[in-house]
N, C-alpha and C positions, 0 to 999 in steps of 0.2 A: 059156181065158185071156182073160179079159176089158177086162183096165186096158190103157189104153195103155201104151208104152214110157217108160222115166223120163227118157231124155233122146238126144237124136242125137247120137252121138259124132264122126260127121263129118261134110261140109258133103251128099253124097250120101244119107247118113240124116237131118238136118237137111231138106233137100228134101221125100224120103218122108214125116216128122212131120208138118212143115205142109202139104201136100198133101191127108194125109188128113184132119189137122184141117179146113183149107178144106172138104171134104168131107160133113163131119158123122158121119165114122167110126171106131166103135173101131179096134182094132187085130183085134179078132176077126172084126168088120163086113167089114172091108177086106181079110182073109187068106183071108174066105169067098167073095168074090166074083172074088180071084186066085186062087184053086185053088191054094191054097200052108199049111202050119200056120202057127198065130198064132205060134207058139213062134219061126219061121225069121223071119216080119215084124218081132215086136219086137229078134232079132237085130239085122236088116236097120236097124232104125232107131238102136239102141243102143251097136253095135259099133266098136270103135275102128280097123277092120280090115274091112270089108265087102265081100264080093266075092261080089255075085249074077249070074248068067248071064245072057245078052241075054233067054232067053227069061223068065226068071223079070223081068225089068226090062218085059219086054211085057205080059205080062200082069199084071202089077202097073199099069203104065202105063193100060191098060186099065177094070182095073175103079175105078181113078180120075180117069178121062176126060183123062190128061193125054197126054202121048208120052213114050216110053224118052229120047230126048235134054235133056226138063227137070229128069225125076227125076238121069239121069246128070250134069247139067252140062255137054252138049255147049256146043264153044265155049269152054271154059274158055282157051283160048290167046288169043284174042281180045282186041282192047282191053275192058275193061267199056262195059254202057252200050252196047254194038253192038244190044239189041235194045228192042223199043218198050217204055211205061212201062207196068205193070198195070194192068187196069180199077180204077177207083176209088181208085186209091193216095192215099196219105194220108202227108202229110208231120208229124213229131210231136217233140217238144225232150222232150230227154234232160232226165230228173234231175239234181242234183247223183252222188247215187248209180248209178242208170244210167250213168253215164258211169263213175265209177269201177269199176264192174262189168264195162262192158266193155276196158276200161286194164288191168286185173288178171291178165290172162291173160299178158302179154307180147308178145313175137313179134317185126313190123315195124310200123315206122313210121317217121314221114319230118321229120327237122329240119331246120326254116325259118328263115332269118336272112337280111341282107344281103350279099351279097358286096362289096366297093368293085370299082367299073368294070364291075359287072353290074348290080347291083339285086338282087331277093327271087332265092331259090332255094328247094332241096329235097332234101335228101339222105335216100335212105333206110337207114336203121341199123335192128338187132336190139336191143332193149329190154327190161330187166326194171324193176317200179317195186320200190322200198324203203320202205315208208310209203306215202306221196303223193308220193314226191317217183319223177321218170323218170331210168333210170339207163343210161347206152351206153356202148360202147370205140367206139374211132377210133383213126387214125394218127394218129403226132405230129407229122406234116410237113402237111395236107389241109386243105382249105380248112375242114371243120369247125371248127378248133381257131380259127382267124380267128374265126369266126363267134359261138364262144363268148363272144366279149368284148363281143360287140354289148350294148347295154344292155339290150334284151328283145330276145326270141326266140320261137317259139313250136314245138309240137309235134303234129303229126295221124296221128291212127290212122284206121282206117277198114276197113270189109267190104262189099264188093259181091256181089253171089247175079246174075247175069244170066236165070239158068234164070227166078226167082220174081222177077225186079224190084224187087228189096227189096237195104236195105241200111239203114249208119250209118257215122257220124265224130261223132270228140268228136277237139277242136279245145282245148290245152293251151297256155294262154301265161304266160310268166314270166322268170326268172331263170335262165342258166344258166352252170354253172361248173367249172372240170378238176378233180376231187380229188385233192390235192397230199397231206394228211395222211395217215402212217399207217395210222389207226385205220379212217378212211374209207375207203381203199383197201381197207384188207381187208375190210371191208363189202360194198364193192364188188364183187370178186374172188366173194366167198362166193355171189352171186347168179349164178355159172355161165351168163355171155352169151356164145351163140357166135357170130357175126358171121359170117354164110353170105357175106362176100365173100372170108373165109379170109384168111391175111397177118397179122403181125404190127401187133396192134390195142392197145396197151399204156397209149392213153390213156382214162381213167375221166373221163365228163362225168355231172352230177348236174345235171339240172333241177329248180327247185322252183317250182310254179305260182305264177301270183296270180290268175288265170281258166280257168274250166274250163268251155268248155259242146258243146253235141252236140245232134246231129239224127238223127233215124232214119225212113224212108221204108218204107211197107207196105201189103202190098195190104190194102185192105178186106173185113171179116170179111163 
């Protein structure tokens, strides 16, 4: 088995890919010099569900000169950004598209507005977009719904990797507003947002951009 893996299903197989890519290694290359099948490596990198043994993470580590705690993510509790930046990292502006590419998936992210008697904030919410446009629940009492009314607003996503020093944010700003209609709602509803802070979330906000842009930091090929 010669091709590499068609894609790292998690941020621990993500790791392993670009590792060995950094590398200059198949996936055959690389399963040859961990004393492991290629079949179990392109698992290891592909799998939505990855659970390799300390030993198989050391020698894997190993024949990729790196340690078992970058491949694993050691430190992931950590604030991001706790460890130093990559040799030769390279700072790079997101696409129009890249950035929507990476908005597409959903998840978390964090709405920016003013607060009166504070200034900026940041509230982090679960998100799915509709089009182009970002779509949240909230309470109907929380400083969010305040927020909504601000004339613009803005919205950042973002991914940090500490193990690999690599990351991105795309940075959304526009319009944002409670959907009140119907038709909307049920649009809304249909996109299935579950808001990991649990509670009764019943208000629907809909962002519609008027700027979109993003950066993404990487080590050097």
């Amino acid at each position: 088995m010669d091709n590499d893996a068609d894609s790292a299903g998690t941020d621990i197989g993500r790791r392993i890919a670009e590792v060995r890519g950094h590398a200059g290694l198949t996936v055959a290359q690389a399963a040859e010099r961990a004393g492991m099948a290629p079949e179990y490596l392109a698992y290891l990198e592909s799998s939505m569900a990855p659970n390799p043994s300390q030993a198989a993470l050391t020698r894997l580590a190993a024949a990729l000169d790196t340690t078992p705690g970058s491949l694993s993510g050691a430190g992931i509790n950590l604030p991001p950004g706790q460890r130093g930046s990559a040799q030769g990292a390279l700072l790079d502006v997101l696409t129009a598209a890249e950035c929507q590419q990476h908005l597409a998936g959903g998840g978390i992210g964090r709405f920016l507005f003013v607060e009166p008697g504070r200034g900026p904030v940041a509230i982090p919410v679960n998100y799915r977009l509709d089009g182009a446009d970002i779509v949240f629940r909230t309470s109907g009492d929380g400083t969010v719904v305040a927020g909504v009314s601000e004339r613009q607003v803005s919205f950042d996503v973002d991914h940090l990797d500490d193990a690999l020093a690599e990351g991105w944010s795309v940075l959304v700003t526009g319009h944002a507003e409670i959907i009140t209609d119907p038709a909307g709602l049920a649009r809304a509803q249909a996109l299935n947002i579950e808001p990991w802070a649990g509670g009764d979330k019943p208000v629907y906000v809909r962002l519609t951009a008027s700027q979109v842009t993003g950066r993404r930091i990487r080590a050097a090929r």
